[in-house]
N, C-alpha and C positions, 0 to 999 in steps of 0.2 A: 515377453518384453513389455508389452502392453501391459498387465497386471502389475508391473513391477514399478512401471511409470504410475499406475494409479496410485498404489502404495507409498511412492514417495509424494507424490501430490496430497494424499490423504495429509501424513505424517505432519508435512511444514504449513497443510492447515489446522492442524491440531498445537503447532509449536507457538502460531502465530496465536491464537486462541488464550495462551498460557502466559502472554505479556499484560503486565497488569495495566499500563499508563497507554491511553489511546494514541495518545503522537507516537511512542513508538512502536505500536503495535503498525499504524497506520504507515512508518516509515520501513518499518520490517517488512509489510506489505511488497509496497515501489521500490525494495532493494527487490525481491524476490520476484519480481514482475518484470523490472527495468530490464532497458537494452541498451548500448552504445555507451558512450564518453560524451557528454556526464550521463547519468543513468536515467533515462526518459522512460514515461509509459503512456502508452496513448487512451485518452478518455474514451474509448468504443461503449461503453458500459456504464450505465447511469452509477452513480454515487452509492445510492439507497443497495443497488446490488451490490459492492465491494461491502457499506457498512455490513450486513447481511451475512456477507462470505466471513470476514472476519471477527463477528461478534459483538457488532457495535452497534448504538442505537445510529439513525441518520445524524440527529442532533449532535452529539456525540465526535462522531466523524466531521462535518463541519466546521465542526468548535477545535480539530484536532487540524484540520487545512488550515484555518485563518490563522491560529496559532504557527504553525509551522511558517508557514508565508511570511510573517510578521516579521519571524526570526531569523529570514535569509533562508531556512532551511530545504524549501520549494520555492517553486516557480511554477504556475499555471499559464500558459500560451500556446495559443494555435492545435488546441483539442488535445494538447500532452501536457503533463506534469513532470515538470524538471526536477528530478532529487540533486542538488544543489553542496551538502555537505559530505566532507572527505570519509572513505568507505574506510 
């Protein structure tokens, strides 16, 4: 069972890997992380480690938050990131 969860963990970080535009690579991220109604994920984990996991320079990633934020799409508050737009 355990090997079986690696392998899927591997997979949809390989899927995530294979989006070419950082907002939604970054958004495919916090769908696949999030929890609850709306889809929240808690900052426990510096930035620089997500860009990292996903393939992205920090800059990068960043430029993919303020973006997203700008356009209603997140929400940053209280150590979580609200994913914001309809699944």
């Amino acid at each position: 069972m355990f090997m079986a969860s690696q392998v899927r963990t591997l997979r949809a970080r390989l899927e995530l890997r294979n989006i070419r535009s950082a907002k939604e690579r970054l958004l495919a991220w916090l769908e696949l992380n999030g929890a609850g109604v709306p889809l929240s994920v808690p900052t426990d984990q510096p930035w620089t480690e997500v860009a990292a996991d996903i393939g992205l320079t920090r800059e990068a990633l960043y430029r993919a938050l303020a973006d997203l934020s700008r356009a209603g799409a997140i929400r940053r508050e209280n150590g979580r990131t609200i994913l914001l737009r309809e699944q």
